[in-house]
Residue frames as qw, qx, qy, qz and C-alpha x, y, z in Angstrom:
[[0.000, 0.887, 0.461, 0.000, 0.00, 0.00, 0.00],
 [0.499, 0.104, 0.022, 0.860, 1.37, 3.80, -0.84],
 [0.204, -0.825, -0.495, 0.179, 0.03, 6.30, 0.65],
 [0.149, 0.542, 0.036, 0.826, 0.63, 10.36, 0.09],
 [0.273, -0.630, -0.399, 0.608, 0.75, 12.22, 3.83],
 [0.184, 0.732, 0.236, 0.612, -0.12, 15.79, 2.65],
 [0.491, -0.833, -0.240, 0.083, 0.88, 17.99, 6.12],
 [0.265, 0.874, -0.035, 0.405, 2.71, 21.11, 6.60],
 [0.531, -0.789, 0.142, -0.275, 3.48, 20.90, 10.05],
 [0.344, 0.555, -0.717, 0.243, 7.48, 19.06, 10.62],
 [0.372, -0.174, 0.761, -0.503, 6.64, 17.51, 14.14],
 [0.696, 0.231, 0.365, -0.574, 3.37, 15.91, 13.00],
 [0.808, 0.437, -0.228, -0.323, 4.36, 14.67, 9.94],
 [0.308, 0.505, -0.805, 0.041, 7.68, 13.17, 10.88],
 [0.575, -0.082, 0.610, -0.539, 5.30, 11.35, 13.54],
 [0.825, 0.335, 0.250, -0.379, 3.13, 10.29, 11.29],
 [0.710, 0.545, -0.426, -0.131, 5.34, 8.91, 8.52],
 [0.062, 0.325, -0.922, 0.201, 7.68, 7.34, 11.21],
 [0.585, 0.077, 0.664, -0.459, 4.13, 5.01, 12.33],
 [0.772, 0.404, -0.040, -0.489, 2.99, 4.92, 9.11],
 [0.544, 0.569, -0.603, -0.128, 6.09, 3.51, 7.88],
 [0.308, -0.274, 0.833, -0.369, 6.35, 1.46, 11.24],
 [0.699, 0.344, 0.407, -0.477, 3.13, -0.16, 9.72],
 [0.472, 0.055, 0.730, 0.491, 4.74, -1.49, 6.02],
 [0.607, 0.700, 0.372, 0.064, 3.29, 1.21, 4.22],
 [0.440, 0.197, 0.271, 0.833, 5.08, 3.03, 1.27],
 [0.057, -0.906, -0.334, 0.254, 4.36, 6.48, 2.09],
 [0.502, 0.290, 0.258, 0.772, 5.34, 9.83, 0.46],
 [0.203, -0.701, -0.442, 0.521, 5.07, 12.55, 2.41],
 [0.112, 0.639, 0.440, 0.620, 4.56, 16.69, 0.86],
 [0.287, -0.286, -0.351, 0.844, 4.18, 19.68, 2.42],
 [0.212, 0.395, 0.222, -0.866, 1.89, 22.20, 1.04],
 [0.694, 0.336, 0.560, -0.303, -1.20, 21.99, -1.13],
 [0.489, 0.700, -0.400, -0.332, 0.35, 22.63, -5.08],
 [0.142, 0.351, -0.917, -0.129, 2.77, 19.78, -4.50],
 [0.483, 0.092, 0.699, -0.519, -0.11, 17.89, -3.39],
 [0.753, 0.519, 0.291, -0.279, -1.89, 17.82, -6.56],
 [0.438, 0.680, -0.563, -0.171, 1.50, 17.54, -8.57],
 [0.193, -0.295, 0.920, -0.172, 1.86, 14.07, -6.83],
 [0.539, 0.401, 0.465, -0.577, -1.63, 13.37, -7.26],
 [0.555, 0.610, -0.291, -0.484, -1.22, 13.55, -11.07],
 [0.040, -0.300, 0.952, 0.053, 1.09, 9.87, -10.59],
 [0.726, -0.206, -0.030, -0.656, -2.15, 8.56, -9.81],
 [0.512, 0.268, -0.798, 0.172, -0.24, 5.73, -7.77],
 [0.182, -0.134, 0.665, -0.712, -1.71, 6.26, -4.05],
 [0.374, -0.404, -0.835, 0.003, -4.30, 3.60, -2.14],
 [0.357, -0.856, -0.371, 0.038, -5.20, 6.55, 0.11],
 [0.380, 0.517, -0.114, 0.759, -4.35, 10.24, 0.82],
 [0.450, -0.538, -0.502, 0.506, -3.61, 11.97, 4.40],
 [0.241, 0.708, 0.414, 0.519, -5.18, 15.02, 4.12],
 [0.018, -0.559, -0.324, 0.763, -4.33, 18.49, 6.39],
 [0.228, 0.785, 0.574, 0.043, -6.57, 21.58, 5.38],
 [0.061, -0.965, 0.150, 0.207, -4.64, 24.50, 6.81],
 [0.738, 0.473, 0.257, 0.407, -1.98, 24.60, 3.39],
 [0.058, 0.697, -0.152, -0.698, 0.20, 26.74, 2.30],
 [0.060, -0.284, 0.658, 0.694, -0.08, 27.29, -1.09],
 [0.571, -0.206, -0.463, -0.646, -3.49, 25.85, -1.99],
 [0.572, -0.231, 0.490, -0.616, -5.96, 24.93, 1.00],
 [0.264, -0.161, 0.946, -0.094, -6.45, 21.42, 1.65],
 [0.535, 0.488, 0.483, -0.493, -10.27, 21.92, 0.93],
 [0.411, 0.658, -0.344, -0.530, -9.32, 23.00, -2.66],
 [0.092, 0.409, -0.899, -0.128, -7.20, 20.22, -3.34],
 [0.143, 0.142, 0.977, -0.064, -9.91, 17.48, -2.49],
 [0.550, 0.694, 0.087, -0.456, -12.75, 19.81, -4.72],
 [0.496, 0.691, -0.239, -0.469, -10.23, 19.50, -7.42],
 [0.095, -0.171, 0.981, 0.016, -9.66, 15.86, -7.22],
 [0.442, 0.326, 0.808, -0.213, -13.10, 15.10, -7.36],
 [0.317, 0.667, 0.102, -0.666, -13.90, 17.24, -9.54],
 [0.361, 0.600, -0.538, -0.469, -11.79, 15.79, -12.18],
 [0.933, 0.127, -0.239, -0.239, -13.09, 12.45, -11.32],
 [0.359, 0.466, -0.760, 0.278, -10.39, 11.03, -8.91],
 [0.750, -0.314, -0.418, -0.405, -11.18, 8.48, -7.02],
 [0.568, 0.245, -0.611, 0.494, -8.61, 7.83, -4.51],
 [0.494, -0.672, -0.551, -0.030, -9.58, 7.63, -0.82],
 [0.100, 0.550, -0.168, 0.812, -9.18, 10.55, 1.42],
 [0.571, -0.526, -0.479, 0.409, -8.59, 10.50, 5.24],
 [0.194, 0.778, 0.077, 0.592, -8.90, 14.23, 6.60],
 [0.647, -0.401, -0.435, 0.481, -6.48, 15.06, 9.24],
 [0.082, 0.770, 0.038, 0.632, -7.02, 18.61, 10.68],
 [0.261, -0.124, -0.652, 0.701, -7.50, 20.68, 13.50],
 [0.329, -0.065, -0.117, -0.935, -10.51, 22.33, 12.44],
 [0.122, -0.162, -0.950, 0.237, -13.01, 20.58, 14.86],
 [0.402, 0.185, 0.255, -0.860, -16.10, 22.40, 14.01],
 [0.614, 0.438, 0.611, -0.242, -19.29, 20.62, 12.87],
 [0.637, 0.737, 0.011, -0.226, -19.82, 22.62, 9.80],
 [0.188, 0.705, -0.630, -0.266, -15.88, 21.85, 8.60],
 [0.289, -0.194, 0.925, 0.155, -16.27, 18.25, 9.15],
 [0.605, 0.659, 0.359, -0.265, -19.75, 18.42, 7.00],
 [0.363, 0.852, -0.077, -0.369, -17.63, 20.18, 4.61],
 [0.058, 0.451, -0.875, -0.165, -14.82, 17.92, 4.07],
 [0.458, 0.195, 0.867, -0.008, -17.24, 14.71, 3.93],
 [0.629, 0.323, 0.704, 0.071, -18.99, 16.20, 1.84],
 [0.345, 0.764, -0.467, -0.282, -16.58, 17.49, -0.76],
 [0.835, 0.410, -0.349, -0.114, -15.98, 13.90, -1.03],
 [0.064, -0.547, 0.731, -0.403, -13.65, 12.59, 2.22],
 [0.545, -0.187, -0.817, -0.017, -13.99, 8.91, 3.43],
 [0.755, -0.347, -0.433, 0.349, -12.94, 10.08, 6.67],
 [0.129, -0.821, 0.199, -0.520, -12.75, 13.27, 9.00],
 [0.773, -0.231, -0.322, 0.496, -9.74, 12.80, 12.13],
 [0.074, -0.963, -0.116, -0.230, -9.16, 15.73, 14.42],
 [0.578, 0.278, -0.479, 0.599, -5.96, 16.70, 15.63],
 [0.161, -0.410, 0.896, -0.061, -4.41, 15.75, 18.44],
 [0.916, 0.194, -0.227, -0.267, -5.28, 12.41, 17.57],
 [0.559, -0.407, 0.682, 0.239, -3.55, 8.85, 18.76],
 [0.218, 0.554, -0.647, -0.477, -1.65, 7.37, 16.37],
 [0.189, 0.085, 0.978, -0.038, -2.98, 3.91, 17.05],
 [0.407, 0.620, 0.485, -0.463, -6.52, 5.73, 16.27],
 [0.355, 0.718, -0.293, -0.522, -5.02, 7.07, 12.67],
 [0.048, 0.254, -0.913, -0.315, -3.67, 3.61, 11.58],
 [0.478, 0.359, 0.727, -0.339, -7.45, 2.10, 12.90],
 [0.530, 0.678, 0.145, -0.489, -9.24, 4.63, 10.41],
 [0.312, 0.630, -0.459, -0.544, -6.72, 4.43, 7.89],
 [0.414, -0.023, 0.910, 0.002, -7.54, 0.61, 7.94],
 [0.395, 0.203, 0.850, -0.282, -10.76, 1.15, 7.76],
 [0.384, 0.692, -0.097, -0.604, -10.86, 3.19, 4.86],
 [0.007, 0.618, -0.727, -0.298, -8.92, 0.96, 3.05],
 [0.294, 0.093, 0.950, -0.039, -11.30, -1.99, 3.57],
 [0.498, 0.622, 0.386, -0.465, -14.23, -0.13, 2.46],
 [0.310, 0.717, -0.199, -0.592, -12.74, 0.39, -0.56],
 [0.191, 0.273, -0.903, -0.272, -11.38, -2.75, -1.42],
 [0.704, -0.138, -0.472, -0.512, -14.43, -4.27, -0.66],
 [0.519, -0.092, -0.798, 0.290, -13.48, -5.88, 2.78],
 [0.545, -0.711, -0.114, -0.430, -16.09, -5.34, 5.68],
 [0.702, -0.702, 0.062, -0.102, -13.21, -6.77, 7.90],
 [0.032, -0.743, 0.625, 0.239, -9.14, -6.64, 8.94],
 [0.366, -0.425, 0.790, 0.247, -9.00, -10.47, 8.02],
 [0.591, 0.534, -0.247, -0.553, -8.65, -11.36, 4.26],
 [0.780, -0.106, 0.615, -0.034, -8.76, -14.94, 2.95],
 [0.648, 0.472, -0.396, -0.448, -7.72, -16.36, -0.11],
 [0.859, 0.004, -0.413, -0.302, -7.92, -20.23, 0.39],
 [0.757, -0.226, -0.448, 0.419, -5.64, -21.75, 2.68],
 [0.371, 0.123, -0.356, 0.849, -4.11, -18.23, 3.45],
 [0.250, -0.935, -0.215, 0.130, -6.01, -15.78, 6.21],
 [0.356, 0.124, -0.171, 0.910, -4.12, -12.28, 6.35],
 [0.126, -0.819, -0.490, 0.272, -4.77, -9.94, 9.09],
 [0.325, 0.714, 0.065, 0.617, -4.51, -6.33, 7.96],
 [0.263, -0.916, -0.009, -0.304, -4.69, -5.12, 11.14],
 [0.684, -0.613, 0.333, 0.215, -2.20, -7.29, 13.48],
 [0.306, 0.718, -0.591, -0.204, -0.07, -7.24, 10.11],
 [0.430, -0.255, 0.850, -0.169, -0.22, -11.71, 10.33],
 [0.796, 0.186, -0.404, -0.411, -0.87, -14.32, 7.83],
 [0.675, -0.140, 0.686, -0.234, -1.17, -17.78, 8.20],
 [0.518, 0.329, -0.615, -0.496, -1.12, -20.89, 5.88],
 [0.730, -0.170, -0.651, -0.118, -3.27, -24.14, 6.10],
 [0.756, -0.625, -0.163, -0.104, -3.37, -22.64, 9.91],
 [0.785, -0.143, -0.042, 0.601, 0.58, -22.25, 9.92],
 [0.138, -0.908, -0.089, 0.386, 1.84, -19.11, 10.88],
 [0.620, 0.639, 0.188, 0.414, 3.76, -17.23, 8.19],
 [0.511, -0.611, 0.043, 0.603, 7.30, -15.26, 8.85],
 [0.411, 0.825, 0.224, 0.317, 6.90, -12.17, 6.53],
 [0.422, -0.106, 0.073, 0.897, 9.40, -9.56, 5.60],
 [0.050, 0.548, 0.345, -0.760, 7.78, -6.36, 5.52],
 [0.147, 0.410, -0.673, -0.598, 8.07, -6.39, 1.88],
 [0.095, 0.127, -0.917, -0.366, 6.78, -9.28, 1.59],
 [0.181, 0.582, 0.699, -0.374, 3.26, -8.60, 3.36],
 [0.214, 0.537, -0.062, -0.814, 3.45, -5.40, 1.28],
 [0.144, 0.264, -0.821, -0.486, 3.85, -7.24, -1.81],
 [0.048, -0.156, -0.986, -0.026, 1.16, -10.08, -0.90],
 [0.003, 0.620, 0.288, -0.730, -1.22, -7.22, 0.38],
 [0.176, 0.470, -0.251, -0.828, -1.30, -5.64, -2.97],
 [0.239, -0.009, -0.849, -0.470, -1.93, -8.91, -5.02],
 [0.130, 0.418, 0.835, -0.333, -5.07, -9.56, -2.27],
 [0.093, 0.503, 0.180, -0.840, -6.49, -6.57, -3.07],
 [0.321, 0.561, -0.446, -0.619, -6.73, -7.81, -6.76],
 [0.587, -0.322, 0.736, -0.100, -7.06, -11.28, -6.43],
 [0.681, 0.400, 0.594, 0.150, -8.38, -12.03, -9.90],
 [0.529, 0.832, 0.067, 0.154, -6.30, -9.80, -11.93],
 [0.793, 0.058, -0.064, 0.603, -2.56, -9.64, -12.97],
 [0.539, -0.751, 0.096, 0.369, -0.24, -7.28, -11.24],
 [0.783, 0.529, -0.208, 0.252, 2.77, -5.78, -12.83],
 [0.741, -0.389, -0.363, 0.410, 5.63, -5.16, -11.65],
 [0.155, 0.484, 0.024, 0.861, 5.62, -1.61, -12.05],
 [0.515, -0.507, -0.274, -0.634, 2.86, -1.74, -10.24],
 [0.788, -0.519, -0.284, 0.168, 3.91, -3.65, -7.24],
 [0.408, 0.083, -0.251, 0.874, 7.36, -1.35, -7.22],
 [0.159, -0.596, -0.181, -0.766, 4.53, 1.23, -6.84],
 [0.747, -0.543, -0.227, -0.310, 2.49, -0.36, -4.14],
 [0.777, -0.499, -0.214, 0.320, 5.72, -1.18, -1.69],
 [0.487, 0.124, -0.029, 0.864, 8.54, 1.78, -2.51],
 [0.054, 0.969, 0.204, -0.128, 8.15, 5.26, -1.76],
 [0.270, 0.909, -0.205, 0.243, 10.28, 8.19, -2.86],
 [0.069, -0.787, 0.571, -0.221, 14.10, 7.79, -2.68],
 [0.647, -0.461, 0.587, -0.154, 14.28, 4.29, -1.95],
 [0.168, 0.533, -0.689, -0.462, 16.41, 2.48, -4.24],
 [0.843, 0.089, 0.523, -0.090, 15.02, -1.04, -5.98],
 [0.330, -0.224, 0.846, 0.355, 17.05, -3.52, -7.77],
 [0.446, 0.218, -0.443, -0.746, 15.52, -4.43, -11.32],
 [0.433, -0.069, -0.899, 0.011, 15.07, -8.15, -9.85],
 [0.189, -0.152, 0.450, -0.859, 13.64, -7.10, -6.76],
 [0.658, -0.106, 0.174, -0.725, 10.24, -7.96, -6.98],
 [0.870, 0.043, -0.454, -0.187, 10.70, -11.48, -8.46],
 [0.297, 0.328, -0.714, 0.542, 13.15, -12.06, -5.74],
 [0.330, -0.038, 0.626, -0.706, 10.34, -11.53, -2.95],
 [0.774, 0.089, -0.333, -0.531, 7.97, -13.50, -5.40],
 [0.577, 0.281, -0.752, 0.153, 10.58, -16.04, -5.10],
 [0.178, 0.210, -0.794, 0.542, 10.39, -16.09, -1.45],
 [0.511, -0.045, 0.595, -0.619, 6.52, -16.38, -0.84],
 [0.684, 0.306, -0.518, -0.413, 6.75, -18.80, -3.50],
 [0.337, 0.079, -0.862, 0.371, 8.68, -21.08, -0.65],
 [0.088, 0.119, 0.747, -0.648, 6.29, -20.53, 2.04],
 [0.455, 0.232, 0.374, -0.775, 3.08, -20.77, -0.03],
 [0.716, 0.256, 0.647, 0.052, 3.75, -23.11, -2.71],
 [0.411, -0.033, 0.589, 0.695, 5.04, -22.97, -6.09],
 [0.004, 0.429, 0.600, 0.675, 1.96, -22.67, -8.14],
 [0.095, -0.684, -0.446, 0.569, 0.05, -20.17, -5.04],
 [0.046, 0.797, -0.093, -0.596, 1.40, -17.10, -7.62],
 [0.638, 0.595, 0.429, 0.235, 0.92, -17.42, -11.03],
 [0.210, -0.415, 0.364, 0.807, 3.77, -15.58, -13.24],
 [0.614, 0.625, 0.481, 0.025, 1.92, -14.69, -16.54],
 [0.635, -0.311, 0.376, 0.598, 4.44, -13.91, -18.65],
 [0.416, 0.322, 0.256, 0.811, 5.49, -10.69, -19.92],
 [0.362, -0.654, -0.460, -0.479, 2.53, -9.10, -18.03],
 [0.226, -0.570, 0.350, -0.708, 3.09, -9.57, -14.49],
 [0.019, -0.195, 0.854, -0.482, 1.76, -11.68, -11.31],
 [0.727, -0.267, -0.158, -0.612, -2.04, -12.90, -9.96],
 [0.606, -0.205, 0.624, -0.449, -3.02, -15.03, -7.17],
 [0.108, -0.062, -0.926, -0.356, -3.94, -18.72, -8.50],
 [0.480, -0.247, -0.203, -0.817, -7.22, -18.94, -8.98],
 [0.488, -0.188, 0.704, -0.480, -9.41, -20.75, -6.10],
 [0.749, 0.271, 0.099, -0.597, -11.35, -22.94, -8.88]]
């Protein structure tokens, strides 16, 4: 999962991006509200951490002119503006989710869960795909009931293909879904961590479809 932190504020964000990242997502992190929508244009992010009070274009703007142009990407609004009428106004300009600041951090990873499920279609943190169970929340998978020693990477990576389970992956697309800005990857890289929950979930679990990209095997 890659997430875009949008938040002016040095303390707060380095908070938030050290938890976030403490959590295995790929996060990318901005500062005021112009770069915001020049990142935005990648159209690479599972969900966006929204402040309001911007410099440079107001937060509010910035999720008007995302919808506006038909983006669809989820939006978690983290402010301080704790009045009724502002959280009316950010839900509905099109926000999953309205978080006031101060705010625990264990409460911002909940929401940003739970946004994340709604959208992929899960009504809860644990996702099945035959033998395997992954929890999203305690960050744990299991096989045939056997616990499963993931690299962080390698939930990230397994995580992205759930999400999709009947449709092929590339591997652009998974560099997307587990790297953020600045962090170097090898051109092998991803088959390399294929390679390794190939060992702990069976050969034929991940279908290579060749020239294309990755996909869960199908359950049929």
């Amino acid at each position: 999962m890659r997430l875009l932190l949008i938040e002016d504020d040095p303390m707060i964000g380095e908070s938030m991006l050290e938890a976030l990242r403490g959590e295995r997502y790929a996060v990318d992190w901005v500062r005021d509200g112009v770069a915001a929508e020049l990142s935005m244009r990648q159209d690479i992010y599972d969900l966006l951490i929204l402040d309001l009070g911007l410099p440079g274009r107001q937060g509010m703007d910035v999720l008007r002119r995302l919808r506006a142009q038909g983006g669809q990407t989820p939006v978690l609004i983290v402010t301080a503006r704790d009045a009724t009428a502002s959280r009316v106004e950010g839900l509905d300009a099109g926000a999953d989710d309205y978080l006031v600041k101060p705010f625990d951090l264990d409460e911002l990873l909940a929401r940003i869960r739970a946004v994340l499920r709604r959208r992929g279609g899960h009504h809860h943190s644990l996702v099945t795909h035959g033998a395997l169970s992954v929890n999203l929340a305690a960050h744990e998978a299991t096989f045939n009931g056997v616990a499963l020693h993931l690299s962080s990477r390698e939930f990230a990576l397994l995580r992205a293909l759930l999400d999709v389970p009947g449709s092929v992956v590339s591997k652009a697309q998974l560099e997307e879904k587990i790297y953020g800005w600045g962090e170097e990857i090898e051109s092998n890289t991803i088959d390399v961590y294929i390679h390794h929950l190939r060992k702990k979930l069976g050969s034929e679990f991940i279908k290579n479809v060749r020239g294309v990209g990755y996909k869960l095997a199908s359950l049929t």
